[in-house]
C-alpha positions in Angstrom: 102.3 52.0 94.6 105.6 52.8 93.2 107.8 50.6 90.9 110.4 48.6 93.2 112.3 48.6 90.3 112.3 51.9 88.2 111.2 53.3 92.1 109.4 56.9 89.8 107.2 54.8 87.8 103.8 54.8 89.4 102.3 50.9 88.9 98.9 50.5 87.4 95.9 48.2 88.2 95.4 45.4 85.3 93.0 42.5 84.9 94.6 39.3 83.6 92.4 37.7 81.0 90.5 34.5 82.0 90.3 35.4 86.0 89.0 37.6 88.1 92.7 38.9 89.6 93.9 42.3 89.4 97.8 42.8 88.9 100.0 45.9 89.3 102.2 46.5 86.4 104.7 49.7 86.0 104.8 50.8 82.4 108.5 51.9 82.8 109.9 48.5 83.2 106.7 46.3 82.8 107.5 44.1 85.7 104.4 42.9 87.3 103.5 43.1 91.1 101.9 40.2 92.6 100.0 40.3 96.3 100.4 37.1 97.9 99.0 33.6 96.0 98.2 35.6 93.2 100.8 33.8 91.2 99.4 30.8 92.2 96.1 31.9 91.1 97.1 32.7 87.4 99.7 30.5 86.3 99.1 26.6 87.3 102.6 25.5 87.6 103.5 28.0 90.0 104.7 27.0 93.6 101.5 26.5 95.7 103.0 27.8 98.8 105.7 29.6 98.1 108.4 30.6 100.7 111.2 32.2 101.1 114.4 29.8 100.9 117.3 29.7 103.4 119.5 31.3 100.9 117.3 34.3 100.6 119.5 37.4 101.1 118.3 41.2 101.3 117.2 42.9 97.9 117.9 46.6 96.8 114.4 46.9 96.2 111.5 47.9 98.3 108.2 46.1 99.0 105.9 48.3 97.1 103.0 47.7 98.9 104.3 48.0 102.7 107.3 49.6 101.9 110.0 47.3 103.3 112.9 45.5 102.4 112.3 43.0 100.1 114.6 39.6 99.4 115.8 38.2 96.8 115.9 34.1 96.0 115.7 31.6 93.0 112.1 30.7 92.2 112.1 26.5 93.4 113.2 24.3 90.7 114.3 27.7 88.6 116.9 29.6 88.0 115.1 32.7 88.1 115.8 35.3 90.8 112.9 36.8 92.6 112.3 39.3 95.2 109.7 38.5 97.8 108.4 40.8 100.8 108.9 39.1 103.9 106.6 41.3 105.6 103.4 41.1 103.2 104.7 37.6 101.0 104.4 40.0 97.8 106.3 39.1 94.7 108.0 41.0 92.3 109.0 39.8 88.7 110.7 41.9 86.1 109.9 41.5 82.7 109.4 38.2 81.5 110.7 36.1 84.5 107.1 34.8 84.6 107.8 32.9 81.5 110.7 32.3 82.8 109.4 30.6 85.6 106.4 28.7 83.9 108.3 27.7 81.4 110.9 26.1 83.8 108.4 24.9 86.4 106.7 22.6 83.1 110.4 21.3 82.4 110.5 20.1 86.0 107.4 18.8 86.4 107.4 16.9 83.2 110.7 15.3 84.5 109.0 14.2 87.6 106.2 13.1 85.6 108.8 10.7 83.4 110.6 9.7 86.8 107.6 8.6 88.5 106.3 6.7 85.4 109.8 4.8 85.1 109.9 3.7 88.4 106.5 2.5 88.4 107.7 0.1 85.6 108.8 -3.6 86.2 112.3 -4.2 86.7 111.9 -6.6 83.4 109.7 -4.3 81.9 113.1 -1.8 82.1 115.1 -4.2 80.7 113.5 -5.3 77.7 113.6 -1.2 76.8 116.8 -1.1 77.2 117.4 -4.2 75.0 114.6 -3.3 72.4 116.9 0.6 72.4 119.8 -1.4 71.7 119.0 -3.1 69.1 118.2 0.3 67.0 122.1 0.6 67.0 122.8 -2.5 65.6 124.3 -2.2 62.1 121.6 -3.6 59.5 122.7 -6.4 57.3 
């Protein structure tokens, strides 16, 4: 398969430490080929289905494994741009948007995490927060 990105560089098989899945990684560019789920399957905060979004539009790259025009979207709840094969659900990340990614996929869950734990609160318990908060701004005598 050839680099969708560098489109010489041939990309080479890898193991990822910890799992049985094999990666494709071009040593030009070191962005990382994955077949379809196999995000999923190596980083746990990843999307669990992952689709392409409405506001998907055509990429200047080519699906390296079927050889079609890929497209190009933010990763949900991310501001990282990916390109996805619509064809074989591929993925393409350049270097480091998978830390990208997790790292922005753990801000967002955390945050849904805190949201969900607030509004399981009482409305009193809420208020006496607030007030108990407060009071740390209150000049001490």
């Amino acid at each position: 398969m050839r680099c969708p990105h560098c489109e010489k560089s041939t990309l080479e098989t890898f193991q990822v430490k910890g799992s049985g899945v094999r990666l494709d990684r071009c040593n030009g560019c070191s962005g990382v080929w994955y077949d379809s789920d196999e995000l999923q399957q190596v980083m746990s905060v990843a999307e669990e289905k992952l689709h392409m979004l409405d506001k998907a539009h055509p990429s200047q790259r080519l699906c390296p494994l079927c050889l079609r025009e890929m497209f190009v979207f933010d990763y949900p709840q991310t501001d990282v741009a990916v390109d996805m094969c619509g064809h074989c659900r591929g993925l393409w990340l350049d270097l480091h948007e998978a830390e990208r990614i997790k790292t922005a996929r753990k801000q967002w869950m955390q945050q849904q995490d805190a949201e969900r734990s607030n509004s399981a609160k009482s409305p009193l318990t809420n208020i006496l927060e607030a007030v108990f908060h407060s009071l740390d701004f209150l000049p001490a005598n």
